[in-house]
N, C-alpha and C positions, 0 to 999 in steps of 0.2 A: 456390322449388324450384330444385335444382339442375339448370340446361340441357344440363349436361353428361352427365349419368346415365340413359341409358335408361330408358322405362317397360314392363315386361313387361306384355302383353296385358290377363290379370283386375286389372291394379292402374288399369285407365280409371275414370271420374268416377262411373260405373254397373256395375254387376253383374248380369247376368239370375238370379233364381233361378226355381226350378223351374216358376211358373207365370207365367212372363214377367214379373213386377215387379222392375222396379227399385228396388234401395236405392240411396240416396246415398252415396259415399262416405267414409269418416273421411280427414281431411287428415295427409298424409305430411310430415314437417319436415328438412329438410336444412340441419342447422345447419354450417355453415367453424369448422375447427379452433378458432380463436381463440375462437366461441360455444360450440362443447363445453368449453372447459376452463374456463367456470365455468357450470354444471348449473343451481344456483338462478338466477340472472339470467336464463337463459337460459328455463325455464321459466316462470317470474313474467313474464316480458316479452313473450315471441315467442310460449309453448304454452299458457299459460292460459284465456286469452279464448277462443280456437276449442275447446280440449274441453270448457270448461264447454255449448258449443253441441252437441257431437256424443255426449260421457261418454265417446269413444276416441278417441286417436289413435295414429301412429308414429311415432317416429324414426329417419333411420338415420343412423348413425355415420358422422364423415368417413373416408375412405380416406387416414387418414394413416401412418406408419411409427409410432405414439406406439399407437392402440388397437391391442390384441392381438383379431384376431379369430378365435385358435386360442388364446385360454389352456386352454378347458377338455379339448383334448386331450392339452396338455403335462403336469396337475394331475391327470388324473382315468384310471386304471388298467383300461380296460372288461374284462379278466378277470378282475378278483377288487372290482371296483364289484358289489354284489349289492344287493336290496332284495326286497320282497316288493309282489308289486300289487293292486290292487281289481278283482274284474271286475262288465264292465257290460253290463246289455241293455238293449243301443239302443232295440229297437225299445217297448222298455218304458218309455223314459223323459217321454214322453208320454201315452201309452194304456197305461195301467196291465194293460188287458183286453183283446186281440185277436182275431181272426179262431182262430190254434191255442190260444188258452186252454184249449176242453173238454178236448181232448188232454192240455194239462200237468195240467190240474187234476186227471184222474183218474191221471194218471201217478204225483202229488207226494201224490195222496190213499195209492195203494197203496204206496209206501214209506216213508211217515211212519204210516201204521198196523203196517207190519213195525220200526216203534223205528229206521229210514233217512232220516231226510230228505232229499231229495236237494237239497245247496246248492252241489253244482256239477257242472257237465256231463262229461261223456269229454271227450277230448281225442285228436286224429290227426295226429300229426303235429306236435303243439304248440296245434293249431284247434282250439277246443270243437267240438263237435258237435251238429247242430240235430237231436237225437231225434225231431224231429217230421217234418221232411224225410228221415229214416231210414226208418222206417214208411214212412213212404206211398210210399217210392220202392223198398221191399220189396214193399210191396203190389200196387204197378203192375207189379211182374215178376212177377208170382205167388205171390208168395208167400216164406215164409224155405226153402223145401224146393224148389223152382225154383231162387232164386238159390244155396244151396248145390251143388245138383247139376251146375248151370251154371256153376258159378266165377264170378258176376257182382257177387262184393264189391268189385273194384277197379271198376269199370262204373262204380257207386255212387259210388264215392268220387268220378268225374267231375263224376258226377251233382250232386253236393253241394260242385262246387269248392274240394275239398280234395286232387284231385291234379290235376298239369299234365301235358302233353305233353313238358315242360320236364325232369322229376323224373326221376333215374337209377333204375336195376333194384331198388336197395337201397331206395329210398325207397318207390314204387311197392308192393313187396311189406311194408313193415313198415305203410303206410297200411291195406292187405288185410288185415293179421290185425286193424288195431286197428278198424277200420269193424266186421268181424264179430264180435269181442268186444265191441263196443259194442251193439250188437244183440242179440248174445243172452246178455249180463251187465244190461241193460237194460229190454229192450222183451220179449222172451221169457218172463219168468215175470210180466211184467204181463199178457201176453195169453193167461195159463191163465184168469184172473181175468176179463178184459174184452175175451175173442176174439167173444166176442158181439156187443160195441158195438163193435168196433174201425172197422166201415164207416162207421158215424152220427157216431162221434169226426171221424172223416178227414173225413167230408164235411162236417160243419160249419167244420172247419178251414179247408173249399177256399171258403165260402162268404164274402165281401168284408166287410169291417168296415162296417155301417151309418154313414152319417154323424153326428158328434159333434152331441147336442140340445143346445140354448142353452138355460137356465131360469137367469133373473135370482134375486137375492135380496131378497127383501121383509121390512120388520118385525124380527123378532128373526132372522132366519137373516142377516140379514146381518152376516158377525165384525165386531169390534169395528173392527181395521185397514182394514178395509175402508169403515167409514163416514168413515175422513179422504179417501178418495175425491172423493166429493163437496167438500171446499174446500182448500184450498194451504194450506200448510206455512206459517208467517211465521217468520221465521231471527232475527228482530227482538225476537222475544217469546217468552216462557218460561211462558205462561199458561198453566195444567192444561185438560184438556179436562173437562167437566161430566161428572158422575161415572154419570149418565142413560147415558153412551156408552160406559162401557167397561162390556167384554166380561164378563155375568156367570158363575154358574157353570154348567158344561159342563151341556147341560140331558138331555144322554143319561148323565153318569155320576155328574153331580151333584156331581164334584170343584170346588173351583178349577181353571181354567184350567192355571194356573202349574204345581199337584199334579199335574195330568193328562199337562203335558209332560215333568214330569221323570220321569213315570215310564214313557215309552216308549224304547223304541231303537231309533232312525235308524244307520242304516250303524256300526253299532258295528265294534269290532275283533274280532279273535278270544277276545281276552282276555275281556272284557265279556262275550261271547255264550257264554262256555266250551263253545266249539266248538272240538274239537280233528283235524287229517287225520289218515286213518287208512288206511292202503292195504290192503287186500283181501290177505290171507293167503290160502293154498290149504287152511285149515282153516276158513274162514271158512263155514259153512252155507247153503247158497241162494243163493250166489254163485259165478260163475264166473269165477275168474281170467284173464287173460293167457295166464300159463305153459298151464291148460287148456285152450284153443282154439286151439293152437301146430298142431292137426293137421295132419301134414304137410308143415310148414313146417321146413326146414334150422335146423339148431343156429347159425347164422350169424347168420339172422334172430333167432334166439330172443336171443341174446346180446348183439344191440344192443339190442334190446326190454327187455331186463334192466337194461342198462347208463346207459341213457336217465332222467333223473329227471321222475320225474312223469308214467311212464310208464302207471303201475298205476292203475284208475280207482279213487276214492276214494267213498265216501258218508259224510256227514258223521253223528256222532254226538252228539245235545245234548241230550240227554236230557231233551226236552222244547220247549217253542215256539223257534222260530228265526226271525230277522229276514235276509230274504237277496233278493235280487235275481233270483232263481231262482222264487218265487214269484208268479204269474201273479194270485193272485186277492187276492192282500196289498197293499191301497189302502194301508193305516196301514203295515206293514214293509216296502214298498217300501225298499232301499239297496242299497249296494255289498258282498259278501262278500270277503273274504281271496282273491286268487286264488294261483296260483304263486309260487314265487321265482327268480329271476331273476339271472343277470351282465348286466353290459347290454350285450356282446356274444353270449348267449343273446338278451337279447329280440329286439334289432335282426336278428338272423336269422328268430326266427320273425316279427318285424313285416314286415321286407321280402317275406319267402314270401305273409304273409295279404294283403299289397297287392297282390303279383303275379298271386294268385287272381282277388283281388275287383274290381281295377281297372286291371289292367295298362294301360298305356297313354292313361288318362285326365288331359285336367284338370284343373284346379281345381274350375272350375266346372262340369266333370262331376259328379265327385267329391262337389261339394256338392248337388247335382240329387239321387244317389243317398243322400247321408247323411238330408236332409228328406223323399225317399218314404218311408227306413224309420220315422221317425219320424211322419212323421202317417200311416200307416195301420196301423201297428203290427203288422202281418200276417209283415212279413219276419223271421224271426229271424237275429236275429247278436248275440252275444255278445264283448267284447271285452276286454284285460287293460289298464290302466293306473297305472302308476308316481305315485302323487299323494302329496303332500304328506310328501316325503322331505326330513327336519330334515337341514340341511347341516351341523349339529354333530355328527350322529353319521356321516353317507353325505359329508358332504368339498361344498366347493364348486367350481363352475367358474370363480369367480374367485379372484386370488390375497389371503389376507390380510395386514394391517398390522396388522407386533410392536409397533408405538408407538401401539398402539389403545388411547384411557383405559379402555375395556372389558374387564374384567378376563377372564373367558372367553372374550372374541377374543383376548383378546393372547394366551392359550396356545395357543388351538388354531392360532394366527399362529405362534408358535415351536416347534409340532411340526409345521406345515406344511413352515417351512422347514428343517428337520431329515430332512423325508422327501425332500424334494426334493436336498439335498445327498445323502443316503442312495443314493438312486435316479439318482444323477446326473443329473438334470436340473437346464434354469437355470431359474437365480434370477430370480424375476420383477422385470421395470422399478419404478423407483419412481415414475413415472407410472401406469400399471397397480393397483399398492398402493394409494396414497391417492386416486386416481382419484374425483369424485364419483359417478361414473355406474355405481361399483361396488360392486352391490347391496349389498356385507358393509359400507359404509363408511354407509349412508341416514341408521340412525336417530342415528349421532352429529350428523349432518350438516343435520338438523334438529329442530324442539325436541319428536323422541318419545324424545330423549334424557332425558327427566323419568319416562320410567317406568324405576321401578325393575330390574326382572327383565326378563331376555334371552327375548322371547316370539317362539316360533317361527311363522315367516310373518307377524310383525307388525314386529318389528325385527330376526328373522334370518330369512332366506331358507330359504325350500322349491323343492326341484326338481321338475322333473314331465315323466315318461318317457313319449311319448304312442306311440299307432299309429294305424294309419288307424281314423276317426268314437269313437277313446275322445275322452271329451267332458268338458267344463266347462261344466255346466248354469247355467241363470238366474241370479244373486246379487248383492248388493251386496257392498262388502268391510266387514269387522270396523268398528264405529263410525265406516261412513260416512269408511273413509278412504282416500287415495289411494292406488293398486299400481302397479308396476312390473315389467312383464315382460319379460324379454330370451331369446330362442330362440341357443343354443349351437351346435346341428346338426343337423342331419337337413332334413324337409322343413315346408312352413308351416303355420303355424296360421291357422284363419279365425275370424274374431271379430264378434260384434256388441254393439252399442253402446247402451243408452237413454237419454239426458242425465237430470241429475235434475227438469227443468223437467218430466219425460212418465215420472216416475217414478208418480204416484198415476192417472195415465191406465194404464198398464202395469199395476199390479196390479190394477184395475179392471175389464182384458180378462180377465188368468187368471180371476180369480173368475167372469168371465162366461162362459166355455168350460170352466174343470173344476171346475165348483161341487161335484160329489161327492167331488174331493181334499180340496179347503178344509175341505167340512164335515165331514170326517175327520180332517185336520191341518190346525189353523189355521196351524202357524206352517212351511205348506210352502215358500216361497220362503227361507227361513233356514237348509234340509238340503241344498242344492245336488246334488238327486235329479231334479231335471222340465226340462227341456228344451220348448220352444212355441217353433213356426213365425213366423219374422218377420215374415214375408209377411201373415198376416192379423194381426200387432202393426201392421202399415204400413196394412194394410189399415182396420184401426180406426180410424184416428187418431194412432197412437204412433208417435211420433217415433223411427225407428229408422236406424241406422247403419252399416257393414259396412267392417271393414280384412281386409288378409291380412300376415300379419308372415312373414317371408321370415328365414332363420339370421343371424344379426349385427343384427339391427334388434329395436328397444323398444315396446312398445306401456305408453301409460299409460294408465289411469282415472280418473274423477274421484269425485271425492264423491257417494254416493249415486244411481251412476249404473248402474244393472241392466245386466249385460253377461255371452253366454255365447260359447259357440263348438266346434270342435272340430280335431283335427288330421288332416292328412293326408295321414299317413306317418309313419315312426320322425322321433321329434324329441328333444331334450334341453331342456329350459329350464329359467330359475329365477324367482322372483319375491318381491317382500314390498313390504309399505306404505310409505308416508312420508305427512307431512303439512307441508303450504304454510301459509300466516300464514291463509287463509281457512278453511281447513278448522276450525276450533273453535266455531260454530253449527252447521252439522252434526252434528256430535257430539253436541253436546248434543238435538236432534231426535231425533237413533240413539238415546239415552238411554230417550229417552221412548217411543219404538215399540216397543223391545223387550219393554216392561212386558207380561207374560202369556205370552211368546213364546219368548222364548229370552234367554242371560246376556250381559251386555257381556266382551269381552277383558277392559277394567280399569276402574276407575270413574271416572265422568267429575268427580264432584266430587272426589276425590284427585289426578287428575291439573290440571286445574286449581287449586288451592288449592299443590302442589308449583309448577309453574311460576311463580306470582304474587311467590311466595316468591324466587324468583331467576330473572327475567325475562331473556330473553335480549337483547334490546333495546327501547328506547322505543318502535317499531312494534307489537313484541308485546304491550307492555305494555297499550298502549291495547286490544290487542282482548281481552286478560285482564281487564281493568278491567271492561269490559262484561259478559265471561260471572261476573264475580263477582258483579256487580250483580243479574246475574239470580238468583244463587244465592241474594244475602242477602233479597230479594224474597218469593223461596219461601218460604223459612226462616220468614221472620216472618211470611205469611199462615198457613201451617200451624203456628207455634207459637198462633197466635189460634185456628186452629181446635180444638188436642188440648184448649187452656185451655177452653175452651166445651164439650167432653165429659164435663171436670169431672179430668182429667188434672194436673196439680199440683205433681207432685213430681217431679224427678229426680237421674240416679246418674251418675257420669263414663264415660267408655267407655273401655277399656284403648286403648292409642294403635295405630293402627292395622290394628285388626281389627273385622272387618267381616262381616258376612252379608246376603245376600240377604233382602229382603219375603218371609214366609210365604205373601204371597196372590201378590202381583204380581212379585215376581222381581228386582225393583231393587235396586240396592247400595246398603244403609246405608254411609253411608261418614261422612257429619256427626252424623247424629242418627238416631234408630229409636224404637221404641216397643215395652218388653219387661214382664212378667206375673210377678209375684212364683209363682202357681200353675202358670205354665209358663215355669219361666224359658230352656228350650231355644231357645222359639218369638221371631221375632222381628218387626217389623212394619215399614213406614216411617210416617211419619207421615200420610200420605194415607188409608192403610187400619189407624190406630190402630182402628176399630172392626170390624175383619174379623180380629184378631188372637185372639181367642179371647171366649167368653161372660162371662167375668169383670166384676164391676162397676168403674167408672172407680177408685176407689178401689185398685186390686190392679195398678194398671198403673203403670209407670214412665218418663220420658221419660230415656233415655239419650241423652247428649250425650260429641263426642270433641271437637267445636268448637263452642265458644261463639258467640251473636252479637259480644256484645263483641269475641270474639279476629278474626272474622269480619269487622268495623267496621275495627276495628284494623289489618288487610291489607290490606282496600281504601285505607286514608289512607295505609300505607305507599307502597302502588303511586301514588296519587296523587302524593306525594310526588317520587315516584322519578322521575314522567314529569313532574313542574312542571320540578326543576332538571334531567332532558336538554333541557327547552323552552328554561330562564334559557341552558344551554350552549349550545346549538342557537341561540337567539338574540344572546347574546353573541359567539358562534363569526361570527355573521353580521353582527356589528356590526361587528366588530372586520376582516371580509371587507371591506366596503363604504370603511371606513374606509383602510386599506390600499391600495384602486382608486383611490379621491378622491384620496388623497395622491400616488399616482401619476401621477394627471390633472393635479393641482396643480404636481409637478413638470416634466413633461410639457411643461407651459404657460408653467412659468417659462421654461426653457430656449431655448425656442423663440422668446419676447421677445427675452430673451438674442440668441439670432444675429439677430435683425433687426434688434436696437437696432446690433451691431456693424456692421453689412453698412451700414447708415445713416450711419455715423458716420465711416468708416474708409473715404471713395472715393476711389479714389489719383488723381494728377496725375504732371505729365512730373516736375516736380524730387525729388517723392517716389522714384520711381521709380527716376532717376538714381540717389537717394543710395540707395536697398536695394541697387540692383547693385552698386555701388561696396563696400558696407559687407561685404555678401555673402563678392566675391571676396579680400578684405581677411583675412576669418576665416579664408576657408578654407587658405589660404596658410599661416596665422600657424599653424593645426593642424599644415599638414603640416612645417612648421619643427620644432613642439614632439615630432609624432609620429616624428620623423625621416626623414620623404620624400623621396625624389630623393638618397638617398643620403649627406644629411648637408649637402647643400649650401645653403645662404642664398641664398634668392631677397628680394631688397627689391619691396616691395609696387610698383605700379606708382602714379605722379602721381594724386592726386584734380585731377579736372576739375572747373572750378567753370563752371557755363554761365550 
């Protein structure tokens, strides 16, 4: 650690969260110039060993003149920067069901029966609007005919800190018309309907969320993933699990598993959901516009209210089921819906307002006290907008790129960067900065996920991610188990937690034991990055859990299969995407195999293996290829024994590199499969040749893209390839050693040498005499020759003979 660098307060060894537990800290690394400017040594040497311990840590950056710790303001435009965000309820992202659920439920019942779903809230100001805190804080003034006649809509708006004491006259009065349009475009013709129940609604609202009941899983409820709970992972071994344990077919819908998940949708887009916004016209039937509740209110007001996007409240039209985050009672559609669009000096205004409401003046570890009440009691509503997963190929990055990128789509979007920038006059970025390791666009050249083909976003290009205060990044590991990299550009910190992968099968072990009616809803919940769970009783269990705060200018890594979530708090900009170290490729191949049933890989793991083998980046790698190919040929030929024993026999080549997914299990053919003359669409791996369809063995076919032979044939290559780096490597060291010795040898000569002289050569008086004599003799006869003393002849003087 650097002695020189202050430690700000929440970054001590411990962190109090909400019920006085302490986490441990992730360790911060303070690497000296000379260790930043090369990243891999740096991280193979100094950072590996401890996050494989923690699954997080930080880095911060030297404070040298070389990193830019403003590029992304010099690059990145924030009035015409737009994107579009996801909004999230917090307090749902654990308790699916809370204390105001009656209230939504009958809310989200009577507008989805009028062909409205409603998948997103009013808005005051830019602030969703907590409907339910509406109501009841109408209710408690007496009523919506009280607070009308009383002028008590801005009161409310207090009420529901959505105004300040802070807010000028203009703000103040346009909050006033939008709280009462919200009201009675809303909650008013619901309560023609259910003015009846509207007190039972409320009061069960007011009533506390019972505590969460524990019921373990027993026998067949317990999912498949969930029985590797019970024994560790071996990274060592490629061995199929007995086919007794995986997960069979969904016993409620009677699909496969696999059928079952592809045909839901998790946080789709809007496109998927064909859900389109649609703003309330003044023709619109049964709804009250904006423009109509103006009463009273100056042409002033009316004309920013006009002016304002996204001003007009919307109810979504989808002509049928909706998957949205707005839905209290939706275990299985639980996600994120489309929220507004945004410049990101739009959002950062309204993010900075909703902080100044909800937290003015707080800590960190305030701020984090208040983010996990809302979460584990699920009671408080807050709803919030987040910027995630913005492809910096189309929205721009915060760092600069390199035109000498062998990346054929970096290099262009490199030379219309630099084109914009001259354009716009700004400078040209450093050529430190450009090829910079540590910058995110340069990762995947920079290590070997340069072997995947295609430019995949968030995996070898970078995603940005626009945060505010508690928008969050729930639970998850990253894509096939591989390592990320985060760097915060601006704004305020993100807080993070950590679970190494040693307390990864303990971690999933505790969800299933606290929201066992998620899981047995969605088995493959931890893979939608929708649920959020309190660390506090992850630590409490047993699970090794961790806790950094990344601060603007500083990195946060992950490691392999290490579950980590967090949130931010405050307007922040950041970017992130994977890489992978020389250990990460067993993991992978683990990721492989978990996903089966659950969800798809990025890319497949025996393509990307079988590519790399083929042109090894170095004899370090090669060896750890060697092994994962072993494992593969392994496979190969236990499952070619098995299809043969089905009665399987015959096979057809596979067009060269295409590939589909197990019909059952979801895995990527990528070597071999197993396909059906009577269905030739359908395709199978070899594992589940007999879940492929009822057809007799006879009608099946074993398709092959790689042979064992060719298969055989790669591994002796690789072999091969690493015998003579070993002969090099060796000979390289022989011929080292050799070079030393000879060195020594000389060394030694030498040094005989002058003692033989110094021995031999001991002077006496007549010696002596005669050197001086002989001496002065030369030098004379020089300065004769050189012409000294002006040309004159000096005669040597008498030799003395004694």
């Amino acid at each position: 650690k650097n002695p020189s660098r202050k430690t700000p307060h929440f970054w001590s060894s411990k962190r109090v969260m909400e019920d006085s537990l302490c986490l441990p800290q992730a360790k911060t690394f303070y690497p000296t110039p000379e260790e930043f400017n090369d990243p891999w040594n740096y991280l193979n040497t100094h950072v590996r060993e401890e996050l494989l311990k923690s699954g997080i840590c930080v880095i911060q950056p030297p404070k040298s003149n070389s990193w830019d710790f403003d590029s992304f303001h010099k690059y990145i435009n924030s009035k015409t920067f737009s994107f579009v965000t996801k909004s999230q309820n917090v307090h749902q992202m654990q308790k699916r069901v809370g204390a105001t659920s009656p209230f939504f439920l009958a809310l989200h019942k009577y507008w989805s029966d009028r062909g409205n779903p409603l998948a997103h809230y009013p808005e005051v100001i830019g602030i969703p609007v907590n409907l339910h805190r509406l109501a009841l804080e109408v209710q408690k003034l007496g009523g919506v005919e009280q607070v009308e006649t009383k002028g008590l809509w801005l009161k409310i708006g207090f009420m529901l800190k959505i105004v300040s004491n802070n807010d000028d006259l203009m703000t103040k009065q346009i909050a006033k018309v939008e709280i009462r349009s919200s009201y009675l475009s809303f909650i008013s013709p619901f309560l023609k309907e259910y003015g009846d129940q509207l007190e039972e609604l409320l009061k069960a609202s007011e009533t506390p969320t019972p505590p969460m009941q524990f019921r373990k899983f027993s026998g067949s409820n317990l999912p498949d993933n969930g029985d590797a709970a019970e024994k560790e992972d071996s990274q060592d071994s490629c061995e199929e699990e007995p086919s007794s344990k995986k997960r069979k077919l969904d016993e409620i819908t009677g699909k496969p598993l696999w059928e079952e998940v592809k045909s839901r949708s998790f946080a789709k887009d809007a496109n998927d959901r064909k859900i389109g916004i649609q703003e309330i016209s003044e023709k619109n039937d049964g709804m009250e516009t904006v423009s109509q509740s103006l009463n009273g209110v100056n042409a002033e007001v009316v004309k920013q209210l006009e002016g304002v996007e996204g001003r007009k409240f919307a109810l979504i039209k989808s002509g049928g089921n909706y998957s949205g985050s707005t839905d209290p009672s939706g275990l299985q559609d639980f996600g994120y819906d489309s929220g507004r669009n945004y410049t990101l000096e739009q959002f950062k205004q309204m993010a900075d307002r909703f902080e100044s409401l909800k937290c003015k003046g707080m800590s960190i570890p305030e701020k984090e006290k208040a983010y996990w009440k809302i979460i584990n009691s699920g009671d408080e509503w807050e709803q919030v907008y987040y910027g995630s997963d913005l492809d910096v190929a189309y929205h721009g990055s915060g760092f600069p790129l390199n035109p000498n990128s062998k990346e054929e789509n970096h290099k262009k979007r490199a030379t219309k960067f630099l084109r914009n920038c001259k354009r716009m006059k700004r400078p040209a970025p450093s050529e430190y900065m450009t090829k910079n390791g540590w910058n995110l666009n340069n990762l995947a050249e920079a290590t070997f996920l340069h072997h995947i083909n295609e430019s995949v976003g968030g995996v070898t290009r970078p995603m940005m991610y626009i945060g505010m205060l508690w928008s969050s990044f729930c639970w998850h590991t990253e894509d096939n188990y591989l390592y990320s990299i985060n760097y915060v550009h601006t704004g305020h910190a993100k807080v993070w937690y950590g679970v190494p992968s040693s307390g990864a099968k303990k971690f999933e072990s505790v969800m299933r034991k606290y929201l066992p009616d998620l899981f047995e809803k969605i088995p493959n919940l931890l893979h939608l990055l929708v649920t959020q769970f309190s660390p506090s009783i992850l630590h409490n269990e047993g699970v090794p859990v961790y806790t950094a705060t990344q601060q603007a200018g500083q990195f946060v890594i992950t490691a392999p299969r290490s579950y980590h979530a967090g949130f931010n708090s405050g307007f922040n900009v950041a970017e992130s995407v994977n890489f992978a170290l020389e250990d990460w490729l067993p993991y992978c191949r683990i990721a492989v195999n978990h996903y089966r049933f659950l969800r798809s890989t990025v890319f497949p793991y025996e393509e990307f293996i079988l590519k790399a083998a083929k042109q090894p980046d170095s004899p370090a790698i090669a060896l750890l290829l060697k092994k994962e190919l072993a494992h593969i040929i392994h496979r190969e030929q236990s499952l070619h024994q098995k299809i043969l024993a089905q009665g399987i026999n015959q096979f057809i080549s596979m067009e060269d590199d295409v590939y589909r997914p197990c019909k059952y299990c979801g895995y990527d053919c990528y070597i071999s499969g197993i396909v059906c003359n009577v269905h030739p669409s359908d395709l199978a791996c070899l594992e589940h040749a007999d879940k492929l369809c009822p057809c007799v063995a006879s009608q099946k076919r074993l398709m092959v893209l790689i042979s064992l032979p060719d298969l055989k044939s790669l591994f002796d290559s690789l072999s091969t390839y690493i015998e003579k780096a070993r002969i090099t490597q060796d000979n390289q060291q022989k011929m080292k050693l050799q070079q030393e010795e000879q060195a020594k040898l000389w060394q030694h000569q030498y040094q005989n040498q002058l003692l033989q002289r110094s021995q031999t050569t001991t002077p006496t008086t007549n010696t002596l005499a005669h050197a001086h004599t002989h001496t002065h003799s030369h030098t004379h006869a020089n300065a004769h020759v050189h012409g000294g003393h002006a040309g004159v002849y000096h005669a040597p003087p008498p030799v003395v003979k004694l």
